[in-house]
N, C-alpha and C positions, 0 to 999 in steps of 0.2 A: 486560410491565408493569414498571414502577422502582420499583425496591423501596427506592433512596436518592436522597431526593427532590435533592440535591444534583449526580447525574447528569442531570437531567433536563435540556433544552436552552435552559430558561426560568428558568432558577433565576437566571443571573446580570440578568434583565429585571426577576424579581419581589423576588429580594434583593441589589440592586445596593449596592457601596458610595459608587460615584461617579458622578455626571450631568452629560452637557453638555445645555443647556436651548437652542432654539434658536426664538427665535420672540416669547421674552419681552423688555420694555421699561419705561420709567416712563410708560409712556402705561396705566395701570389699568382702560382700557375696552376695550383690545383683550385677547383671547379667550386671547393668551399670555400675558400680565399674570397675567391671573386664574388662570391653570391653574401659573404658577410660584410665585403667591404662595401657592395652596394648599398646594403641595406643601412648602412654606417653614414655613408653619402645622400644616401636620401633624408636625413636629417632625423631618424628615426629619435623624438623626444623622451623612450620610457629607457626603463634598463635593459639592459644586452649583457648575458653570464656566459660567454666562449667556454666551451668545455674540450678538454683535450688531456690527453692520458699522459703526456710528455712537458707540452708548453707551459710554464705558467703565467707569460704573459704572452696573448694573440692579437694584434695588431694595435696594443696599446693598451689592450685592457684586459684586466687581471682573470687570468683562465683558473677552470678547476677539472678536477683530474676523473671526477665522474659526477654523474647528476646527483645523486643522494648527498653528495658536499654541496650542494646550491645551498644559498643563508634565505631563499626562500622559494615559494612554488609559485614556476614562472605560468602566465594566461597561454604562451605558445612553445614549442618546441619544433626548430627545423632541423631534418635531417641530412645529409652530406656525407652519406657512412658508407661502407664494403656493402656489398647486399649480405655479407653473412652475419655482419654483426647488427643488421636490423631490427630483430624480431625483437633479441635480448633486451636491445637499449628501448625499443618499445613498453619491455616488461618491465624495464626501469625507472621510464618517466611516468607508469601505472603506478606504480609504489612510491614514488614521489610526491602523486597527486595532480599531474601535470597530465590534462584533460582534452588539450587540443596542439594534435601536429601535423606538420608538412611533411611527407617522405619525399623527398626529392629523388634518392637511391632508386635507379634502373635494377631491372633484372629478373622481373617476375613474371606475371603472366604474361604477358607480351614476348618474353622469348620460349615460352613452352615449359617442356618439362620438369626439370626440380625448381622452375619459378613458380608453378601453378601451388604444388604445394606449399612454396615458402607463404606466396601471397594467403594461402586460408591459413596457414599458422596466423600471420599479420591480420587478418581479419578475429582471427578466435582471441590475439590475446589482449583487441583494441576494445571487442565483447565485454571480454571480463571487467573491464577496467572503467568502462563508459566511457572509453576518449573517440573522441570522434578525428577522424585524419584526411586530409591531401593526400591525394598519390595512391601509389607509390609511383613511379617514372613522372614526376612534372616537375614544374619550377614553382608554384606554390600561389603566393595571391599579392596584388599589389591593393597599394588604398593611398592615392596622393591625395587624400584630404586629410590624413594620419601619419603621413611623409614613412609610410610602410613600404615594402620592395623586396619582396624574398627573392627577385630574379637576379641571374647575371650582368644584363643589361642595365644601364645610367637610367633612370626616369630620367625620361624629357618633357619640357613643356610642364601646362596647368593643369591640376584636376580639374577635371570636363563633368559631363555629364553622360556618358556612355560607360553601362553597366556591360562587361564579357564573362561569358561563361565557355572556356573552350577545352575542348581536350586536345589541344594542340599547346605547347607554349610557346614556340613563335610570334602564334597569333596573341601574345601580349608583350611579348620583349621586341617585335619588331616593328611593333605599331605605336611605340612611344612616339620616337619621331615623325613616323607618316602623320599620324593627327596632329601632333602640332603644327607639319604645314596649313594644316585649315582651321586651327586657331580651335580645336576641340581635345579632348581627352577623355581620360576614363575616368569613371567616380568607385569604382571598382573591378577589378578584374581575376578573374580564377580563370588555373593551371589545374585541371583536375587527373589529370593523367588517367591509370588504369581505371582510377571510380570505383576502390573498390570496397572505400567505404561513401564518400561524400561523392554524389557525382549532379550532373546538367541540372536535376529536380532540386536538390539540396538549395544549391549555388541560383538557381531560380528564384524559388522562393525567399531568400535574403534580397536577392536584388529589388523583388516585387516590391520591396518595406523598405527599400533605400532610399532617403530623404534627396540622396545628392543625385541617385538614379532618375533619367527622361526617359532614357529609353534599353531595352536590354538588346544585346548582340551573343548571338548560339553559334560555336563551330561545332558541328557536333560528325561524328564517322561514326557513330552509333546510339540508339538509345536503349537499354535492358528494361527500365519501367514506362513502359509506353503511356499503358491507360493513366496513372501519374503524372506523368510528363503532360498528357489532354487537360485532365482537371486542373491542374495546377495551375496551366499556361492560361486556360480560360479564363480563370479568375485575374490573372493579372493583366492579362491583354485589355481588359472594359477599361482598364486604371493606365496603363501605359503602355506602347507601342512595343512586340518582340519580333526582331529580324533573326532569322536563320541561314547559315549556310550548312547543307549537307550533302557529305563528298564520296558517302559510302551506296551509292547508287547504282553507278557503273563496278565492273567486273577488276576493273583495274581500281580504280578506288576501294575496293572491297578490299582486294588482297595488300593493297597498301593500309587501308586503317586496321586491318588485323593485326601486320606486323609492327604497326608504330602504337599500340596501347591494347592490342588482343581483343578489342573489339569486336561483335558482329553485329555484320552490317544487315541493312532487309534495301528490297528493290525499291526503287525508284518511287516508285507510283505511289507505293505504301506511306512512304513519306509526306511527300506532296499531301494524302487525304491525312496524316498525322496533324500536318503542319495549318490546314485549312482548318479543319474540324477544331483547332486549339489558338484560331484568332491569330496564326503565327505570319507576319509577311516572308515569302523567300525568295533569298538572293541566288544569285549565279556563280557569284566567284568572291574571290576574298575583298578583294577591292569594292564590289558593288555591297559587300556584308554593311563594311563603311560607311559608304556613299549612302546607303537607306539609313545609317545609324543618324548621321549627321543630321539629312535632312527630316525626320521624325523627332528628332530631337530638337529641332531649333525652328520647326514651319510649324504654319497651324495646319489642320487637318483637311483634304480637300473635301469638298462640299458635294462634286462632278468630276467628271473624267473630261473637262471640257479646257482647253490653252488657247492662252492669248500670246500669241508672239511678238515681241520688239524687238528691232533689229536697225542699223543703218549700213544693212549688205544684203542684198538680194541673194548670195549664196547661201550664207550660213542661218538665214527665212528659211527657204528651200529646206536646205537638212536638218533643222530642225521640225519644221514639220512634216520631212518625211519621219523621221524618228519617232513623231507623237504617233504617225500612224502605223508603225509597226508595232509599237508599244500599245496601241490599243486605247491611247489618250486619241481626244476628237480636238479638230482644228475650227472653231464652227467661223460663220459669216456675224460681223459686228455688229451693233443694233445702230438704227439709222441715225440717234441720238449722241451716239459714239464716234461715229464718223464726222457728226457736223462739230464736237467738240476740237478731234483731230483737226481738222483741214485749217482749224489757227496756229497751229504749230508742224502742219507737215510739208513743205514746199511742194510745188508742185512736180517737180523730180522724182518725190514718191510717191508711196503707194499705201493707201490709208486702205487696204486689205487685212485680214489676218493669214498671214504675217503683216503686221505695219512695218514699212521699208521706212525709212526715213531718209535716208541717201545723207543729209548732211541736215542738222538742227539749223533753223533760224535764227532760235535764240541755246547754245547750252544747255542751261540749266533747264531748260521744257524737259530732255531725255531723261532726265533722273526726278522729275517732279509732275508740272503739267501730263505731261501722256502715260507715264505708267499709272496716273490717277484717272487720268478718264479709260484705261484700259481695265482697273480695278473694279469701278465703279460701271461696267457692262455686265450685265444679270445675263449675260452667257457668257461670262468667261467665271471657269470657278480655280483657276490660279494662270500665274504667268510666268514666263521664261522670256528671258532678256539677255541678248547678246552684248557683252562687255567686250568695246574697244577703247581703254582708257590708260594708254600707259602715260608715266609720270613726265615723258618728254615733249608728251601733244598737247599737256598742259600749261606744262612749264615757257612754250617756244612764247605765246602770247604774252604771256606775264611779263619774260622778257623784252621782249616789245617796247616794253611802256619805257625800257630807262633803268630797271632794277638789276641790281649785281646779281649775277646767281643764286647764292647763298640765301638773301632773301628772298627771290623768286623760288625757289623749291620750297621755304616756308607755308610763303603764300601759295602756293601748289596742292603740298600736301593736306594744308589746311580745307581748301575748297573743295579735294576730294575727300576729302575724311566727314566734312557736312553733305554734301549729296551723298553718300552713305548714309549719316544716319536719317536724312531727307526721305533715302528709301524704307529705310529699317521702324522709320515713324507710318509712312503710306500701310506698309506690311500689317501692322498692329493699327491700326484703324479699321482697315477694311475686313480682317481675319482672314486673307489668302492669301495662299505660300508664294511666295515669289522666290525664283533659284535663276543664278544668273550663268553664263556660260562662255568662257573664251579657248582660244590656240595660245596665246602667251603664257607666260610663266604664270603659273597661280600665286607663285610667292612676292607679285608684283602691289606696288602701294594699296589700288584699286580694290583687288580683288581682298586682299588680307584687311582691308576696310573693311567691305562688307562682311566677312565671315566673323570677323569680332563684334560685327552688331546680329548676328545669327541669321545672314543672309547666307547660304550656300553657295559656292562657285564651285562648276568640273569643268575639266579641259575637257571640250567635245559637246557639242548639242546630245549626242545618243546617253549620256551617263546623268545629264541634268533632265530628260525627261524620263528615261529610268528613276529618278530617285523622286520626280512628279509622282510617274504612277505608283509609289511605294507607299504616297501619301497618301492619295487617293486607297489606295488597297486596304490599308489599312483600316479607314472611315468606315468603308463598305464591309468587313469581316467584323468590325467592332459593333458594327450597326446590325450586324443578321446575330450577332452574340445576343444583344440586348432585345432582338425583336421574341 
């Protein structure tokens, strides 16, 4: 395992200081266009040398007509090219010196026949040369903490702290903005496409050494080095949390990841003991890939499979703990000392059960302070889930009340819930148990985008916030049988 992420053999791919771009033009519709003006936009600091056999100047800046005119030998080279002219300029950025590249260029193993052979040309003459490569068929690697972006797509949002490794590239270009709904992002992310030099293990073990990496996130539709992929992942699971989703299980899956990166896939089951035996938690679907990433990344680790429920709706009590119990999280009964703390803050309308109802606070500010403290501080509860109903208008009605123009009542609004946030996000880090909150409104609402900027989690739905509970919990328990 690399313990300095600076030896790793991707470090000059993911923190390059200089690019030959080769593929891009002022023609804006082609797919290098797009992919160089990104990487332009995302504010990339080093030098950018456009190479093109025609233009001599590409979107501003001064092109050259083949690599061996470059005035120097650049850390990366993306590719943007016909697939017949790959192999060649491959053997070109060799004789240059130019050690690490992105094949973004489709066409090879993944559609069969005369790709299979192009792709072992592109593997023999990446050999010779010691360049290590992306691809061939992906979008390449982003790093917003390097304002890097080989993709088509705008980065959105901050560098986070979720490392991806996927052979999908979607699952990087479409998830810029899904995570900055909840106020996370990548600290890394690889496009590895066919894998057919750098693939999941490579892009692995960088992330294991990544200072800005919490936690890592796998698309995987196949793995080729298995026993690799075990050892590897075990090592870095003791040190930081790996979520997997894999889609090459079912029959229809299979023949889907075959045709989209040539892929093969093995059954179901196989995986599952892959992904256990290597400390690995796994997801269900692409969204819940997330949802563990998030909350692994920002809770502490559960201690028990045990929930304490808040709530002031006897409904969404109800289904959320049915949810813990199909999930296989435990609802238990409160300590008697718990109860008697409650009943100063729970009217008697409620119900100082687990679930705690509250029906309506006495006072406020108890629900985001008093009782999720005396819920913390029960030695059977080893984390909590709490129903968030706090839109900006049930706040704001009181405030105005008093006499205040709007303008400053939303002030003072926002203000009072942005402190009962970090009121929670201080209880969290005292007690060391995850708390994840859960509503049906908009997640993009004041409340909810409070807490997830102090690394509280919110999901729409009880079933996806005790999902991402038991993620933590799972986690503890695999990293715990790791170390026993």
């Amino acid at each position: 395992m690399i313990n300095d992420i600076r030896l790793s053999p991707l470090y000059p791919m993911v923190n390059p200081q200089s690019i030959a771009f080769l593929g891009a033009s002022n023609n804006f519709s082609a797919m290098g266009s797009t992919i160089f003006s990104s990487l332009r936009k995302a504010g990339f600091p080093g030098r950018l040398y456009p190479v093109h056999p025609k233009e001599k100047v590409v979107q501003g800046i001064a092109a050259f007509e083949k690599v061996e005119d470059l005035p120097e030998t650049p850390d990366l080279a993306v590719f943007v090219l016909p697939t017949r002219l790959v192999c060649e300029t491959l053997e070109a950025c060799g004789v240059k010196g130019i050690r690490h590249v992105i094949i973004v260029t489709a066409g090879f193993r993944e559609v069969g026949g005369a790709g299979l052979e192009l792709e072992k040309q592109l593997v023999e003459t990446a050999k010779k040369w010691g360049i290590r490569f992306l691809g061939p068929n992906c979008i390449g690697v982003t790093n917003p903490h390097k304002l890097l972006n080989t993709t088509f797509m705008r980065s959105e949002g901050s560098a986070g702290f979720i490392g991806l490794a996927s052979q999908s590239g979607s699952f990087v270009t479409q998830m810029f903005n899904y995570l900055d709904r909840f106020k996370v992002g990548f600290s890394t992310a690889f496009s590895v496409g066919n894998s057919a030099d750098v693939d999941i293990v490579d892009c692995l073990e960088y992330l294991g050494a990544c200072p800005h990496t919490k936690v890592i996130a796998l698309y995987v539709e196949g793995l080729v080095r298995g026993r690799l992929f075990v050892e590897t992942a075990k090592r870095i699971s003791i040190k930081k949390p790996i979520v997997a989703l894999y889609v090459g299980g079912s029959e229809t899956g299979r023949k889907a990841g075959f045709s989209h990166t040539g892929t093969m896939a093995g059954p179901d089951r196989l995986y599952d003991g892959i992904f256990r035996q290597a400390g690995v938690v796994r997801a269900r679907s692409v969204t819940e890939l997330f949802d563990f990433a998030r909350a692994l990344g920002s809770l502490p680790f559960a201690a028990g499979r045990r929930v304490a429920i808040q709530t002031h709706s006897g409904g969404p009590g109800a289904a959320a703990a049915d949810a813990c119990g199909r999930t296989g999280l435990e609802v238990p009964p409160l300590l008697p000392k718990t109860i008697e703390k409650l009943s100063a803050f729970v009217p008697h309308t409620g119900s100082i059960a687990n679930p705690v109802d509250i029906t309506y606070s006495k006072n406020p500010m108890d629900f985001f302070s008093q009782i999720p403290s005396a819920l913390l501080e029960d030695e059977n509860a080893d984390m909590l889930l709490v129903y968030y109903l706090v839109p900006l208008a049930m706040v704001l009605r009181p405030i105005m009340s008093m006499g205040l123009d709007e303008e400053t009542a939303a002030a003072h609004a926002t203000r009072w819930l942005d402190e009962q946030a970090a009121s929670l996000a201080d209880l969290m880090g005292r007690h060391n148990k995850p708390i994840a909150g859960f509503t049906f409104r908009s997640i993009t609402e004041h409340f909810p985008q409070a807490l997830m900027s102090r690394g509280i989690p919110v999901f729409q739905g009880p079933e996806k916030a005790v999902r991402a509970l038991w993620a933590c919990y799972e986690y503890a328990r695999l990293k715990s049988r790791l170390l026993a």
